[in-house]
N, C-alpha and C positions, 0 to 999 in steps of 0.2 A: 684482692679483698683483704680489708685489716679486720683480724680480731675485735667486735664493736659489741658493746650490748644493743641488743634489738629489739627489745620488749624492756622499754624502763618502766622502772614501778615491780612492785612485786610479781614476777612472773618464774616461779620455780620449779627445778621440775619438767624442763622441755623434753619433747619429744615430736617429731617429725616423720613427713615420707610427703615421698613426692610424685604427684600424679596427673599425666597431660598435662605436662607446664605447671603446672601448679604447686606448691609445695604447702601442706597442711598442717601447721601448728597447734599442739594444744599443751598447759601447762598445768599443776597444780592450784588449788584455792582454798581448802584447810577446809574452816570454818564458816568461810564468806558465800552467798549468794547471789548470783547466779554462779554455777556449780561449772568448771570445766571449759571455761573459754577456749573458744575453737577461732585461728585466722588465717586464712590463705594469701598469698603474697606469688608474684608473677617472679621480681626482682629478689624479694629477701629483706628491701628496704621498706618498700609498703605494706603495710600488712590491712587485709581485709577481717572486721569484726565479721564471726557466722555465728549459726544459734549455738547457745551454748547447750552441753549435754546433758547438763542435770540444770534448768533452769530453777527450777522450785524443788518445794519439799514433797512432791505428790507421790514418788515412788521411794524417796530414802527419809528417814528419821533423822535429823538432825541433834536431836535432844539428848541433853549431855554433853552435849561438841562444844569444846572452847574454840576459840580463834586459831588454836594449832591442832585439832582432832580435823574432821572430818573428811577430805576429798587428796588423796596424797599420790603424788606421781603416777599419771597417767602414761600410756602406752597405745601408739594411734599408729594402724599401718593398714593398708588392703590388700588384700586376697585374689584380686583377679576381677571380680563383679560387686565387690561392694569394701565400706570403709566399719571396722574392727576396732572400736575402742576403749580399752579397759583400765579397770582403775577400783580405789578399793577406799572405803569408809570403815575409818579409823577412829574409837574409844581407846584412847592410852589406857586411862583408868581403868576400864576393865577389860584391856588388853585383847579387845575382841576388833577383828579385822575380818571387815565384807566385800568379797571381790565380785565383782561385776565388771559384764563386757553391754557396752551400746553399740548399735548397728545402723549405718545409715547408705544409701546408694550416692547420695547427691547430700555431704553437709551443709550447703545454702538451704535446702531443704527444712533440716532438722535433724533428730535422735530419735531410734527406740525409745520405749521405756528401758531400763537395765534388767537383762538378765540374771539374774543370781546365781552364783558358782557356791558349789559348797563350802563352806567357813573352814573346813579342817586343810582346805586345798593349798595354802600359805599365807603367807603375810601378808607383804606390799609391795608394789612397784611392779604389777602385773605389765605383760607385752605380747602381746598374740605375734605368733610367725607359721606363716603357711609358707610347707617346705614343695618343694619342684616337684613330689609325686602330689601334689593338693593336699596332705593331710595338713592341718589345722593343731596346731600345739602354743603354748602358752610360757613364761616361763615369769619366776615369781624368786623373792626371797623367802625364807624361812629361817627356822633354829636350825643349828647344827644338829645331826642324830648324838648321841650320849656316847656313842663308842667311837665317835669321830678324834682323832690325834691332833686335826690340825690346829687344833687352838681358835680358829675364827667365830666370831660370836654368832656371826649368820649362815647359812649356805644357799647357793642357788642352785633352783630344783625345776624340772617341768614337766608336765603333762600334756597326752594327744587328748585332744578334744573333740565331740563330734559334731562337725562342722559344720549340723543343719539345728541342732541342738543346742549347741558351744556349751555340753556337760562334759568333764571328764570321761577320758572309756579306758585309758592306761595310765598308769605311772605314779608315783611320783616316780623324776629320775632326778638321782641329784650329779648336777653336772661339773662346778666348783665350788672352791673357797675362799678364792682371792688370789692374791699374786704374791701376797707376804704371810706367813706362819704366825696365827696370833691374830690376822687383819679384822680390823673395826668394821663391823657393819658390811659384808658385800650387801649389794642391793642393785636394783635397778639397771637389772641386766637386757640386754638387747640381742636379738639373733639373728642374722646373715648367713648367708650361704654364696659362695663364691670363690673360684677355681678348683674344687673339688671340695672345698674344706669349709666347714660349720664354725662360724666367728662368734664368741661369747665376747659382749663391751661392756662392761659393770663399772658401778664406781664402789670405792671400798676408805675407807680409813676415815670413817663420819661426815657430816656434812659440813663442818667448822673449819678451819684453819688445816686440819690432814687430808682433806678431800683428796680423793683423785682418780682417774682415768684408768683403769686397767683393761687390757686384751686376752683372750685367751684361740687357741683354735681346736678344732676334732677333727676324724673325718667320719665320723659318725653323731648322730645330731644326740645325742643319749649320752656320748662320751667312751673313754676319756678326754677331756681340755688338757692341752699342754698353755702354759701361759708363755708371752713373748717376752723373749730377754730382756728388751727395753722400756720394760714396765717399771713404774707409769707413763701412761704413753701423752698423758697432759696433769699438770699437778703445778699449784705456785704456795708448795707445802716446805720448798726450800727455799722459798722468800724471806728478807727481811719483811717482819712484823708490819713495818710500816708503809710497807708498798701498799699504794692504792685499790689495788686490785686483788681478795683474795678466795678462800675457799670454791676455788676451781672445780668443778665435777659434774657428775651425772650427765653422762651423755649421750646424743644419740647421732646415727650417720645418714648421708642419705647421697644418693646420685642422682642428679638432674640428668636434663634431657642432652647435654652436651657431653654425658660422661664424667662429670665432675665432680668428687667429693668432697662432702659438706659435713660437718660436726655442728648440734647446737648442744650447751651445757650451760650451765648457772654457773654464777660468780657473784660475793659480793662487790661492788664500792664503797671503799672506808675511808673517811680523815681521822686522822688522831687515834686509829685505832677502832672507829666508831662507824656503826651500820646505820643505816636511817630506814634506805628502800626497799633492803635484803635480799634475796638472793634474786636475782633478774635471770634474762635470758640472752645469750652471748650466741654469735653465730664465729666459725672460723673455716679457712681452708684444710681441706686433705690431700696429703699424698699418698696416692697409695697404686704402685705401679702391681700387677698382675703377677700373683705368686710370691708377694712380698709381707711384709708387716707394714701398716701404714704408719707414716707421721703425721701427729695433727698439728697445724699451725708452723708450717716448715719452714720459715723465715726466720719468725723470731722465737718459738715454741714456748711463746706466754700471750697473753692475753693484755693489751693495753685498751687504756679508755683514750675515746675520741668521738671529741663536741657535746654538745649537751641537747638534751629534748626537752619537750613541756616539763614544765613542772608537776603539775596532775592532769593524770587520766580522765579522760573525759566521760567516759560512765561510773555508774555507781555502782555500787554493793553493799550488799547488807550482811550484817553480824548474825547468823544462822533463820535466815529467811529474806526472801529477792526484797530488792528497795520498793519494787511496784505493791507489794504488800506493806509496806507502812508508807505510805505519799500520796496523795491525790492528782490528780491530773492539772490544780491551781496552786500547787507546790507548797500542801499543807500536810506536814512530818504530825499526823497525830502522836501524842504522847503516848509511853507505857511505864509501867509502875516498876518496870524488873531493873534490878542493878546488874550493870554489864557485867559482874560474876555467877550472876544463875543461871549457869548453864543448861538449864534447863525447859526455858522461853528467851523469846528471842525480846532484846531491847530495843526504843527506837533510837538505832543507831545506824548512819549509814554514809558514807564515804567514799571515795576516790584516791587512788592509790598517788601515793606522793613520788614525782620521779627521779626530783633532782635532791643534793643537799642546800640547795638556797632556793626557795619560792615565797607564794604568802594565799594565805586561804581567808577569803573576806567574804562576808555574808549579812544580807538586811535582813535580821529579825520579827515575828510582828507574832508575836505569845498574845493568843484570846482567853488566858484565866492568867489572873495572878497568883505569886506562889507558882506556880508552874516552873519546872529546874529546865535551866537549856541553856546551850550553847554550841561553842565548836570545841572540838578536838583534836587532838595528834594521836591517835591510837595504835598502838604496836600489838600488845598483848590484854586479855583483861588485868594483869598484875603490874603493867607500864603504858603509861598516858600521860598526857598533860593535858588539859582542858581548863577555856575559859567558861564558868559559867555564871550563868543570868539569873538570879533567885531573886527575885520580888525587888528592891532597890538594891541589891549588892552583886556586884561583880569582882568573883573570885578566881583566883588564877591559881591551881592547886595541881598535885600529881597525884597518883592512885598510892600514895603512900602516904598521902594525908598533909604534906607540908604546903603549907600555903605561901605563894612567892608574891601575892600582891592582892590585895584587897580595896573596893574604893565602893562607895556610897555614888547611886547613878538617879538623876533627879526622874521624880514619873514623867514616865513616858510610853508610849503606846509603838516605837519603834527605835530599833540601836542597830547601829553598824558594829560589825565585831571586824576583827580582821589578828590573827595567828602570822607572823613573819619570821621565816627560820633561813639561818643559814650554821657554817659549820663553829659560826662563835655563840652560835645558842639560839633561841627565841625570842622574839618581842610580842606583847601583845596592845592590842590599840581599842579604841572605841570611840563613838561620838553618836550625839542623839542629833533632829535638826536643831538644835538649841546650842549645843557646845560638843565639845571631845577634850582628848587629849591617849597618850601613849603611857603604859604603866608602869609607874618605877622599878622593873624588873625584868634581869636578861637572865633564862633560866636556859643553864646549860644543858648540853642533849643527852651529858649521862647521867640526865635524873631522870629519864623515861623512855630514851632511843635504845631498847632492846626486844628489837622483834627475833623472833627465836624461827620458825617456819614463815610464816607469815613475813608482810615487813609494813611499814609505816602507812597508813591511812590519813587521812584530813576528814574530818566526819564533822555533820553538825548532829545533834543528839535535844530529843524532849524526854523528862522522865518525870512522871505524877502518875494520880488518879482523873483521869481523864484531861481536857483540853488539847490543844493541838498549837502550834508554831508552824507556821507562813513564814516562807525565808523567799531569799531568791538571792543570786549572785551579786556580790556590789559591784 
């Protein structure tokens, strides 16, 4: 098995377990809905879409959530009689983080609603582990306590939960702080149990270019962790800049049905330096003989890219509310008046995760008011975009920074083909009505808008007014 991303397009944030054949993925979605995408996969190479967890806004507020707030590293594992998974809604701004766990017997099925953990309980990147006597425990990052030495900005900590409840009944215990004095960010820790000893797997030194892999073990699940000599146990933080492949991390493990194990962790894909899909989901082998520290990827112990997948993903998603909330069932994107910076209602904006660096996103228009703003986009952040858009006879080709790279007068018409064509030497963008076309005098490079910071690149088509709606469909 080579090191491959498995989930192209923005898929951050994995986390697994495997059950009767089956292995159950689910990854982060920030700001986007449907909340939590859940897929099972026999091989590892197919993956089956299931209902996502939080498909709508019904049980969590979204309001306030940029495109990087809301839904952040989940943690999916079973218990013995049912599937366990939690995960936490995230306001940076006001620094409040809501952790919840969903419960399901049969994910084809469906999700709970989300239970709610108390807010003071930690931060992010919750993971439930039910230990060999059945107790129910949880484990989370946090601040460091104030009389803490080791210098690291986070620590991971966990609590017994009760198991018919899944509230707190003990603890916090805080169990590490990383593997390096000073370490950036632990987070997103994971717990095992196996040969007598309690395995802690976090990643620690940010999610950028320091990312990485760290071990630690106990024999007590509360601690102390001693951490593995060979730490980081996966890291391409001693990479040249310009390897394709970087920011390594956040992992999780798993053993299939033949005994084998499995790591999946995020990584980007970069040319020139440059992110477009962001952090994806990577699958690798494990060695890990009985009584030992394991190696991840024991061949070449980095992570190479191999072949390419679709371009875009074939479902949608929408900018803090499900796509089936702004679209009709005759593929009419009613308009909304909000600019994709008011975080505080959702725009009509809605998209498909971009997978490669070279694809093209093409769409037939058909706007019922004039005046009516729409188009397509390339959407990373609300402060990084590019968008062609359609305002009454002009078609503007501008970034979220205001610079216009190509402007042209479009004769009336009641229908336009748009079409966005990117690869790693920039963008094109094109149009034609049935009357005539033509390609726009401008190749707009990808560092004037290719920075997705959590999230990563979208293809969206977007209406924005006082009322009316745009009819599109695929060219």
């Amino acid at each position: 098995m080579n090191p491959q991303p498995t989930l192209r397009g923005f898929h951050p944030d994995p986390s697994w377990v495997h059950v009767n054949g089956w292995t159950y993925l689910v990854t982060s979605t920030f700001g986007w809905l449907p909340g939590l995408p859940v897929y099972r996969s026999r091989d590892l190479v197919q993956w089956e879409p299931l209902p996502p967890a939080i498909p709508d806004t019904r049980h969590l507020d979204y309001r306030g959530c940029g495109v990087d707030d809301g839904l952040y590293a989940p943690g999916i594992r079973h218990d013995g009689r049912r599937f366990l998974l939690a995960c936490t809604l995230v306001r940076r701004k006001e620094q409040r983080f809501q952790n919840f766990i969903c419960v399901s017997e049969n994910p084809a099925q469906g999700w709970s609603a989300p239970v709610m953990l108390p807010e003071d309980l930690g931060r992010i990147d919750p993971t439930p582990f039910t230990d060999a006597d059945g107790s129910l425990w949880i484990v989370l990052n946090d601040l460091p306590a104030a009389e803490h030495s080791h210098g690291a900005t986070r620590s991971i900590r966990s609590w017994r939960l009760n198991p018919e409840t899944l509230q707190p009944e003990e603890g916090p215990f805080v169990l590490w702080h990383g593997a390096m004095v000073g370490a950036a960010t632990p987070e997103a820790p994971r717990l095992f149990q196996r040969d007598g000893w309690y395995w802690l797997l976090i990643a620690e030194g940010g999610t950028g270019r320091n990312h990485a892999v760290t071990l630690a073990r106990s024999r007590s699940i509360t601690g102390p962790y001693e951490g593995c000599p060979a730490n980081p146990l996966l890291t391409h933080r001693h990479l040249d800049p310009t390897h394709p492949v970087q920011c390594v991390g956040h992992a999780d493990l798993m053993q299939d049905n033949d005994g084998q194990w499995l790591a999946c962790c995020l990584a980007e894909r970069r040319v020139n330096g440059l992110t477009l899909m962001g952090r994806e989901t990577w699958t690798l082998p494990v060695s890990w003989p009985p009584g030992q520290w394991p190696v991840f990827s024991p061949e070449s112990g980095a992570l190479r890219i191999h072949g390419e997948g679709a371009s875009l993903d074939s479902n949608w998603i929408g900018l803090r509310t499900p796509p089936e909330s702004l679209i009709s069932a005759k593929g009419v994107l009613a308009a909304r008046p909000h600019a994709w910076t008011d975080t505080q209602h959702a725009p009509a904006l809605m998209g498909r995760r971009i997978r490669e660096f070279t694809g093209s996103w093409s769409l037939i228009l058909r706007p019922d008011q004039k005046g009516l703003s729409c188009g397509l986009a390339i959407f990373c952040t609300e402060s990084a975009w590019l968008r062609l858009a359609w305002c009454g006879q002009e078609l503007i080709l501008e970034n979220a920074k205001g610079q216009v790279f190509a402007r042209e007068t479009i004769p009336d018409t009641d229908q336009l083909d748009l079409e966005l064509t990117w690869s790693p030497a920039g963008v094109r963008a094109s149009w034609s009505t049935p009357e005539e076309g033509r390609t726009l005098d401008a190749l707009v490079q990808l560092q004037e808008f290719a920075h997705p910071v959590f999230a990563g690149a979208t293809a969206c088509v977007w209406a924005q007014g006082e009322g009316g709606s745009l009819g599109f469909h695929p060219a």
